[in-house]
C-alpha angles and dihedrals in degrees: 000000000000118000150271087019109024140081123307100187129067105222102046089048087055092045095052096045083047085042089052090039089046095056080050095052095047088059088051090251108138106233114218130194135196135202122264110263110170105205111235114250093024120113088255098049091101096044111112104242115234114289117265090253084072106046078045090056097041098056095037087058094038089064093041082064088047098060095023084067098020106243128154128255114265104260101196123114119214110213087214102045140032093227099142089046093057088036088054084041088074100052078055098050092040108028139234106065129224122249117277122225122265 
């Protein structure tokens, strides 16, 4: 969704990165995501990041392909995010979680 190139609208920019987890998942590769942080001082530093209805609907439809082709949840654990904890916040919002990694 980055400008001047990227997606202005919420839900195609949802369906095209699904659409790019879902060929991973199909292959059995487990597809990730992070939050936008633009760097300070880099060109993108000033550019507004995507709205919170699409990180919502990213990570809601992220866990839908997990459990749609039984994979696990991703286990690793960034030092700078706190990707797995918002990823493990949607089987707790929605329900039936998907498998966690052994």
């Amino acid at each position: 969704m980055v400008p001047p190139h990227g997606f202005k609208d919420v839900d195609e920019a949802v369906t095209s990165t699904l659409d790019g987890f879902e060929w991973l998942a199909q292959r059995g590769i487990v597809p990730m995501f992070t939050h936008w942080s633009a760097a300070p001082g880099s060109k993108l530093a000033n550019v507004e990041p995507p709205p919170t209805e699409y990180y919502l609907k990213l990570g809601s439809g992220h866990r839908n392909l997990l459990i749609k082709y039984d994979l696990p949840m991703p286990n690793s654990r960034c030092h700078h995010c706190y990707l797995p904890g918002t990823l493990y916040d949607f089987q707790r919002l929605v329900g039936a979680p998907a498998r966690t990694a052994a």
